[in-house]
TITOR-412245 format. One line per 8 residues: number of its first residue (from 1); for each residue x, y, z of C-alpha. Coordinates in steps of 0.02 Angstrom, whole numbers, plus 32768, in hexadecimal, padded with zeros to 4 digits. Example, Ala and Ser with C-alpha at 12.3 -4.5 7.8 and 13.67 -1.06 7.14 Angstrom:
2
1) 8267:7F1F:8186 ~ 82AC:7FCB:8165 $
This chain:
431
1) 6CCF:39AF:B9C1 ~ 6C5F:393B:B95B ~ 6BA0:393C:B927 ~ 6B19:38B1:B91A ~ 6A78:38B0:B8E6 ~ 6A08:3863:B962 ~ 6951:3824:B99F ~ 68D9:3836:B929 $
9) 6928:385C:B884 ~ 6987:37BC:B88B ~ 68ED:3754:B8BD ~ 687E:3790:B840 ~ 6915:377A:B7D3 ~ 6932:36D3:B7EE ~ 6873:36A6:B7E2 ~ 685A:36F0:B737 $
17) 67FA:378E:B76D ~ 6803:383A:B747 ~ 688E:38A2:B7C2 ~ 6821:393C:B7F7 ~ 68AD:398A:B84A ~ 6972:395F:B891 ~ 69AF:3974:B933 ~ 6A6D:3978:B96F $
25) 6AD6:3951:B9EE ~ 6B82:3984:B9F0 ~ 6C14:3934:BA42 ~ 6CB1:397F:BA96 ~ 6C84:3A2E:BA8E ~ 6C49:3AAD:BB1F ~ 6BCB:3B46:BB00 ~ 6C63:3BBB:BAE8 $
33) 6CA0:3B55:BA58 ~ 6BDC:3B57:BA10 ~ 6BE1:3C11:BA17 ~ 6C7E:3C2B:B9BE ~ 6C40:3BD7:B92D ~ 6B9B:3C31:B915 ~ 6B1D:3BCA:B97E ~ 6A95:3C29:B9BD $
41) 6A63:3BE5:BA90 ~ 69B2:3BB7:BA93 ~ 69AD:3B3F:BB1A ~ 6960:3B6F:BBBC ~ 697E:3AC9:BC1B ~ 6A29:3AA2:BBD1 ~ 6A85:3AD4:BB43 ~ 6A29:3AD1:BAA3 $
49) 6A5F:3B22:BA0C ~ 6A28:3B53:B96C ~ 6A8A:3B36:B8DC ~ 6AB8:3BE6:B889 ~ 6A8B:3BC8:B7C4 ~ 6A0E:3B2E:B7CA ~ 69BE:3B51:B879 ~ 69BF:3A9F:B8B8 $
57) 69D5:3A7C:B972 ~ 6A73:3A39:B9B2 ~ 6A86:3A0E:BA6E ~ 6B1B:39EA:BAC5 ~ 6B26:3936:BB02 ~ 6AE2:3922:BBAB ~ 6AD6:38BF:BC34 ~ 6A33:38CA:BCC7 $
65) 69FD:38A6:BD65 ~ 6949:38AD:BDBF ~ 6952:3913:BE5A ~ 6874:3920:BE71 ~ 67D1:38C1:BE10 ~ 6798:38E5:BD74 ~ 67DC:392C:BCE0 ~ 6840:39CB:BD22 $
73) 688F:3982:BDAB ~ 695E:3974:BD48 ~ 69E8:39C2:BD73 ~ 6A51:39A6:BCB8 ~ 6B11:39A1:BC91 ~ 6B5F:39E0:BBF5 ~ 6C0B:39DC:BBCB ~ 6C91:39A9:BB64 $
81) 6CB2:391F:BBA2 ~ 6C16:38CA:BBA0 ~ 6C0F:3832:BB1A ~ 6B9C:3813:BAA6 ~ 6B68:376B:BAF2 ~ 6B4F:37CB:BB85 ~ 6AD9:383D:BB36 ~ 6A76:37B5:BAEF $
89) 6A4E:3755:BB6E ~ 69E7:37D4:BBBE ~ 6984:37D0:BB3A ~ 68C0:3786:BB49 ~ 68C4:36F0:BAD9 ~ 6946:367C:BA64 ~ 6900:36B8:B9C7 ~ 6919:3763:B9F6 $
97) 69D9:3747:BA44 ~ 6A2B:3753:B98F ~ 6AA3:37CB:B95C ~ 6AD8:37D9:B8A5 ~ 6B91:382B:B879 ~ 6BB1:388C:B7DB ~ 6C00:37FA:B780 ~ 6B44:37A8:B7A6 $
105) 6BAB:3728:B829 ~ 6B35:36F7:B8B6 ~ 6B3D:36EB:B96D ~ 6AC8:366A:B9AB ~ 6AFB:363B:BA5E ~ 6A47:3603:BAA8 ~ 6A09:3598:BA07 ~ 6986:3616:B9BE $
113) 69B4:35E1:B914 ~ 6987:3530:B939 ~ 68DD:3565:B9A3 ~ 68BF:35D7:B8FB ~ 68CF:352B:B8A7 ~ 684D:34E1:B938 ~ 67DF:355C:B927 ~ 67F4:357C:B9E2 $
121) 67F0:3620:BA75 ~ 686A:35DF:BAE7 ~ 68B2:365D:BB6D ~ 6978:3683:BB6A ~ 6993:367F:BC17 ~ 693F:368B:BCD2 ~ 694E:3754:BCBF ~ 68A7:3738:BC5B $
129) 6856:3731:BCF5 ~ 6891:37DC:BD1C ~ 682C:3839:BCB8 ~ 6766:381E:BCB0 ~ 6739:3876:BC0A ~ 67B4:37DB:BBB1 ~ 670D:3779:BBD9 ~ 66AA:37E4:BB63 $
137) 6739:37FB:BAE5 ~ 6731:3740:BAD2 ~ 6678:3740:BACA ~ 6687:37B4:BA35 ~ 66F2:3753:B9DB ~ 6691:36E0:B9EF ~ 661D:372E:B994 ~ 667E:3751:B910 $
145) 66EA:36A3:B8F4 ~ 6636:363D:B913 ~ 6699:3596:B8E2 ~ 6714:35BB:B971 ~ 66F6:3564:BA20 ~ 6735:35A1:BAD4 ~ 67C7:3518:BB11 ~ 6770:34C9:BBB3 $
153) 67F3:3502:BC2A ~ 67E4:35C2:BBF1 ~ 671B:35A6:BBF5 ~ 674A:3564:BCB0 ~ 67AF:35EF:BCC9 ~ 671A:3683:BCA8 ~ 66A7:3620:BCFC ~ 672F:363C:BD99 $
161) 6749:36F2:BD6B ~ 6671:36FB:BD81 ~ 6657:36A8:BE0E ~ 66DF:3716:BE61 ~ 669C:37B6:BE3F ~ 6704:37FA:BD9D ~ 6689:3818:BD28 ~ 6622:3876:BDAD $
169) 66BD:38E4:BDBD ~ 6699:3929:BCFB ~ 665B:39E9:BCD1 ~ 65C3:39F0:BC72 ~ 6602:3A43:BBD9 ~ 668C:39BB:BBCF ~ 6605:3927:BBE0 ~ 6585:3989:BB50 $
177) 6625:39A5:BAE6 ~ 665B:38F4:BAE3 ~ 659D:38AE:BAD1 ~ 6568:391E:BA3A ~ 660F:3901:B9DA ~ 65E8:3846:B9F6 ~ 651D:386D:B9C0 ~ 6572:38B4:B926 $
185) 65CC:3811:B8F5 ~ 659B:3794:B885 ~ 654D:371F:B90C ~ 6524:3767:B9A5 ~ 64D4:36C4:B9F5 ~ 6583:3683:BA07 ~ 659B:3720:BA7A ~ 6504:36DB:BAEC $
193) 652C:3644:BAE5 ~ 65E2:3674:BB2B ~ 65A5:36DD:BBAB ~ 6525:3667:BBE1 ~ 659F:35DC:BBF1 ~ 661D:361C:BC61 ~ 658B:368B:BCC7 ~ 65AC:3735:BCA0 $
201) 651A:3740:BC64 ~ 64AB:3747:BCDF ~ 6520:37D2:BD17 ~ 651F:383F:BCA1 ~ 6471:3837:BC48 ~ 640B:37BA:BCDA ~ 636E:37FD:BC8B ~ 63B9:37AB:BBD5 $
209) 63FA:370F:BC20 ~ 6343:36EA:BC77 ~ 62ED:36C5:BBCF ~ 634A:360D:BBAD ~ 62F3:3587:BC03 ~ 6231:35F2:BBE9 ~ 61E0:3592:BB7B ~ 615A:35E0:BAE4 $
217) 60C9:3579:BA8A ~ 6116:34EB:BA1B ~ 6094:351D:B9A4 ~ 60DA:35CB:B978 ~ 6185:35B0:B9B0 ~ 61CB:3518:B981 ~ 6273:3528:B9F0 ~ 6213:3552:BA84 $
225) 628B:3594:BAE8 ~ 627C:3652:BB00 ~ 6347:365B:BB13 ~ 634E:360F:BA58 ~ 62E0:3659:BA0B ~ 6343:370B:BA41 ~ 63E5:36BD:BA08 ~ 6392:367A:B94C $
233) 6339:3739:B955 ~ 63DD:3796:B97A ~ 643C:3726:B8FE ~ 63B0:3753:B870 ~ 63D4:37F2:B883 ~ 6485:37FB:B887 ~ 645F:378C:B7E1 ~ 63FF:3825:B788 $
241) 6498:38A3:B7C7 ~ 641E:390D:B820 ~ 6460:399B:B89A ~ 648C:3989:B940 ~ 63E1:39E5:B98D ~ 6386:3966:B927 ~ 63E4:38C9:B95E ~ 63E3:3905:BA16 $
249) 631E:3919:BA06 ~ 631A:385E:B9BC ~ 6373:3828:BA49 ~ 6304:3894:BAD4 ~ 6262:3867:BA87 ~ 6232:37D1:BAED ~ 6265:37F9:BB8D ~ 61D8:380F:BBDF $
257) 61B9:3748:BBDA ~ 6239:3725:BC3F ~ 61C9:376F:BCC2 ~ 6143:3709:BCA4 ~ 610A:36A4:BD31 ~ 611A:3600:BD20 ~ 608C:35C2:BD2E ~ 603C:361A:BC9D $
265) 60CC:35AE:BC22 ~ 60CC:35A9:BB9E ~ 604C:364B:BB85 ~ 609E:36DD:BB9C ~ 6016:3774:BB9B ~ 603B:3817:BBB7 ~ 60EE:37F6:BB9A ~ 60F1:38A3:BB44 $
273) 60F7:3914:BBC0 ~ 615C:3888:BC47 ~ 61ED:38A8:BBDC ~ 61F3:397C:BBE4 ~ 6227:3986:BC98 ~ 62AC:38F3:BC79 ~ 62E5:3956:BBE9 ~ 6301:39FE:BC3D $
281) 634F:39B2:BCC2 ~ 63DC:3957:BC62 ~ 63D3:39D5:BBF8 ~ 640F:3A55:BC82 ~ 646C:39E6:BCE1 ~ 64E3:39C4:BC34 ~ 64BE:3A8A:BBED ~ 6486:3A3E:BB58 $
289) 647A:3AD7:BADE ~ 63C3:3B20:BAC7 ~ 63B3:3AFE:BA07 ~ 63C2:3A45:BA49 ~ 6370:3A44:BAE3 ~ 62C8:3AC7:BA99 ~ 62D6:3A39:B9FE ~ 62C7:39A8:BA72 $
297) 6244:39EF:BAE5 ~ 61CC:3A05:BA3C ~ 61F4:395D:BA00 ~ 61CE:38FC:BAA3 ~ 6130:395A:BAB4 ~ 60F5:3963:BA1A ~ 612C:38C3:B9AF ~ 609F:3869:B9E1 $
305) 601F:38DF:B98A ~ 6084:38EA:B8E9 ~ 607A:3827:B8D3 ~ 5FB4:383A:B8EB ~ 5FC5:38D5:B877 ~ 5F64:388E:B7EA ~ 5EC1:386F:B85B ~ 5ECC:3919:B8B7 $
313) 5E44:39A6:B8B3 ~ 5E7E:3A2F:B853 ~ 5E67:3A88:B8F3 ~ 5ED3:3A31:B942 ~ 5F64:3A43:B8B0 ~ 5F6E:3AF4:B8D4 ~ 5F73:3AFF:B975 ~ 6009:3A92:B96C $
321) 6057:3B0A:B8FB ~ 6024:3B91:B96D ~ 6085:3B14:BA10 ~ 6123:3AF4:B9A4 ~ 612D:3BBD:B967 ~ 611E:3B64:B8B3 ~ 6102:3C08:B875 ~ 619E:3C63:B8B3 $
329) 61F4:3BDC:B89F ~ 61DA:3B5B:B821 ~ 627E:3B0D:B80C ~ 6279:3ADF:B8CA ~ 61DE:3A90:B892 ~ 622A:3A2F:B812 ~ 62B0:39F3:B884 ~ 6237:39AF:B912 $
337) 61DB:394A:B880 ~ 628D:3904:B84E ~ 628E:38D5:B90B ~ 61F4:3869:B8FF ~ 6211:3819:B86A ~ 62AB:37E8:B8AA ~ 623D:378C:B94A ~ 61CF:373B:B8BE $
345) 6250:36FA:B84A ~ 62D0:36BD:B8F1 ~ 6273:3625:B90D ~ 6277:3569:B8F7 ~ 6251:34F7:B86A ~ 61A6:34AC:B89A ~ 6172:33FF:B876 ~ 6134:340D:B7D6 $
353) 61E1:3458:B79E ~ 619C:3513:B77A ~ 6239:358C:B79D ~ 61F5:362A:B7F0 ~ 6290:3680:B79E ~ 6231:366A:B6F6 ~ 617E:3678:B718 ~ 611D:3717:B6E6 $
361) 6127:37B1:B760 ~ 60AF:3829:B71D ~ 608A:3893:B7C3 ~ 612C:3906:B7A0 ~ 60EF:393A:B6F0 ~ 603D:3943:B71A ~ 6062:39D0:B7B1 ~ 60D6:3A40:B74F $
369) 605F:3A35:B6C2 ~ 5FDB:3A70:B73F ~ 607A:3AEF:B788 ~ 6080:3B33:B6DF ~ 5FE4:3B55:B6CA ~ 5FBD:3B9B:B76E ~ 6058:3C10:B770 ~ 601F:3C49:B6B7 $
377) 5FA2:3CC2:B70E ~ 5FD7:3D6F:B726 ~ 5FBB:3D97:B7EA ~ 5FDF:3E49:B7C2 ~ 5F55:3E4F:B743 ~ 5EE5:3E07:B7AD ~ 5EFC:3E5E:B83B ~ 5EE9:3EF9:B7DC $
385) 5E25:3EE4:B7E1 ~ 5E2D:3EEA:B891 ~ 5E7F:3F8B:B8AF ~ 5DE4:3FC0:B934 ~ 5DE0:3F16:B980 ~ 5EA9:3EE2:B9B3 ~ 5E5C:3E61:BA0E ~ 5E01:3DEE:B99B $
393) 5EB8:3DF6:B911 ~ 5EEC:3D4B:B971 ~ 5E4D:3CF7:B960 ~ 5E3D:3D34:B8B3 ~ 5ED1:3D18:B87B ~ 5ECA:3C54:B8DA ~ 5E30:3C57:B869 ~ 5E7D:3C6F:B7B9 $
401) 5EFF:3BF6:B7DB ~ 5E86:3B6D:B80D ~ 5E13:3B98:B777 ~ 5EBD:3B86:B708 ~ 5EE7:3AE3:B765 ~ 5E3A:3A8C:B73C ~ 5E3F:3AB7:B69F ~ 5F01:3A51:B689 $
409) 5ED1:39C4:B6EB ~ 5E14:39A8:B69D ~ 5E20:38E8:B6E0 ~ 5DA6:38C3:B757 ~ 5DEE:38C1:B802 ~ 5DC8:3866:B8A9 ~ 5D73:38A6:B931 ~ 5E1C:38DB:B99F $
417) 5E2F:3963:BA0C ~ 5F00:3957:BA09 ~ 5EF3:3908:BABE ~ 5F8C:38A8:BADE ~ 5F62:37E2:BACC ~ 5FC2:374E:BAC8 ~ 6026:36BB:BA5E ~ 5FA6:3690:B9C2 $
425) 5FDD:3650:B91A ~ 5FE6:3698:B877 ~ 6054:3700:B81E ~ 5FF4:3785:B87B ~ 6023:372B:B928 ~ 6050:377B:B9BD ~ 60F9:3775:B9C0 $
């Protein structure tokens, strides 16, 4: 009976990065022999045990075989005699088929030490084809090693995999898992880009994977390309660390323009409210979590009026407060105007060299100073004068904020009526 440390922990190992966590896989021994020694079974698909004093899973080496599509369809084969070659080549991709012994000896039969070297995701075997949700593990780590690139015959292999059906074989929850952990990473256009390459896609998110190709005005988006400009967006905000409900509204936002007809290109009005329906249906179609999918809804509809913020009517300010539930919930607030910075600062460099990353945003700080001073009125107090007249509290209370939002923003505003408009310039464009 011996033990090696596998997958991940000896990747990350090798690259220099932090080990979050070690998995095991022990040789020569059989459940019985686990339990003897104090393993506690946690496996529900084969045997998985967890170590009894530091807690650390250790499976017993395994071989597999598909029997149906997608991900569920294995029958697995643990014993003692299984080797630990045998074990690994099952596994998704070279860099992952390492094992370390306790001496620190490793066993490198498929050459992930030299695709480490590469920098390249290069399947271990045909059994990657086997399992669909190896597509969006590779995706992900993608995402996370951004200087590593897909070998071309495992990019030809997914695109197979797609165009045979595998990917549509995946559960929802498995497809959201995969996509946010890779949202989560360091750069999460490499994920797109991944998916987009080898089709999957359009098969998982065909709502997402509709926006590359729709072009914007050159004058207020300098890469043009509405698929782009979501991947420099996404990639900004991965940049600031935001959450995961704000980087999923960054990368909702626009979707809506992929709807556009064509012949209106590059103008996309009204893209607003094209994008809610698209949302809630990938949204429910993926059962995307409701702190993202509520958070993405708000963004797409509203992000447009907070980059005209600074030339709306104060009327107009609080009404969007009273539309986003600013009031009950401010820090949602806060998060959707994260969102839309995020759409401002994820564009090109235009010709005269100006970096939106760098230029000025001052709608976020000029709507929660207006927030501020609109939630600073006491709605109890006020409604307190209107004990006989329940009806008018709303209006009156509507009233004192707007008195306490003109007197924050005393800058002359424009004539708007918070209509939904289209592309202008500015750093108050419509965004």
């Amino acid at each position: 009976m011996k033990s090696y440390v596998v997958g991940g922990a000896v990747r990350d190992e090798l690259l220099g990065l932090a080990v979050q966590d070690r998995d095991w896989v022990v040789v020569g021994a059989t459940p019985d022999d686990m339990l003897r020694q104090g393993f506690r079974p946690v496996g529900k698909d084969f045997p998985v045990f967890l170590h009894p004093e530091t807690h650390e899973e250790y499976a017993l080496a395994r071989t597999e075989r598909k029997t149906a599509p997608g991900y569920h369809g294995f029958v697995f084969h643990a014993d003692a005699d299984v080797t630990l070659e045998e074990d690994l080549v099952r596994r998704d991709l070279t860099i992952n088929a390492i094992a370390r012994a306790d001496d620190g000896a490793l066993t490198d039969p498929f050459g992930g030490q030299a695709d480490i070297r590469d920098r390249v995701f290069r399947h271990v075997s045909s059994a990657f084809a086997e399992d669909p949700v190896r597509i969006l593990r590779l995706a992900r780590f993608a995402a996370r090693l951004a200087d590593f690139s897909v070998a071309p015959e495992t990019m030809a292999l997914m695109r197979q995999m797609v165009e045979q059906g595998e990917v549509d074989a995946l559960v929802p929850e498995r497809v959201w898992q995969e996509v946010a952990r890779g949202l989560m990473e360091a750069a999460p256009s490499r994920m797109l880009t991944v998916l987009r390459a080898c089709g999957a896609l359009a098969r998982i998110m065909p709502e997402l994977d509709k926006l590359w190709g729709v072009p914007q005005p050159p004058a207020h988006h300098p890469e043009v390309d509405t698929g782009v400009h979501m991947m420099l967006v996404i990639d900004y905000a991965a940049s600031r660390g935001f959450d995961l409900a704000v980087r999923f509204a960054a990368l909702m936002h626009d979707l809506g323009k992929g709807a556009t007809p064509p012949a209106a290109w590059p103008s996309h009005h009204g893209h607003e409210g094209l994008g809610l329906k698209l949302i809630e249906t990938l949204c429910k179609r993926l059962k995307v979590p409701n702190e993202c999918r509520e958070l993405a809804l708000m963004t797409a509809r509203e992000h447009g009026n907070v980059s005209r913020a600074e030339i709306l009517r104060p009327n107009t300010i609080v009404a969007l407060f009273e539309r986003c539930d600013a009031f009950r919930k401010p820090q949602r607030f806060e998060q959707m105007l994260l969102a839309s910075e995020c759409d401002f600062r994820g564009r090109g460099v235009d010709a005269a060299d100006d970096d939106f990353r760098t230029r000025p945003y001052p709608p976020a700080s000029y709507l929660l100073a207006a927030l501020q001073a609109a939630r600073a009125v006491n709605a109890g107090e006020v409604a307190a004068r209107y004990v006989d007249k329940p009806e008018r509290i709303r209006e009156a209370v509507h009233a004192a904020r707007l008195r306490a939002v003109k007197a924050c923003c005393a800058t002359p505003h424009g004539d708007d009526d918070g209509a939904e408009g289209d592309d202008e310039g500015g750093p108050g464009a419509r965004l």
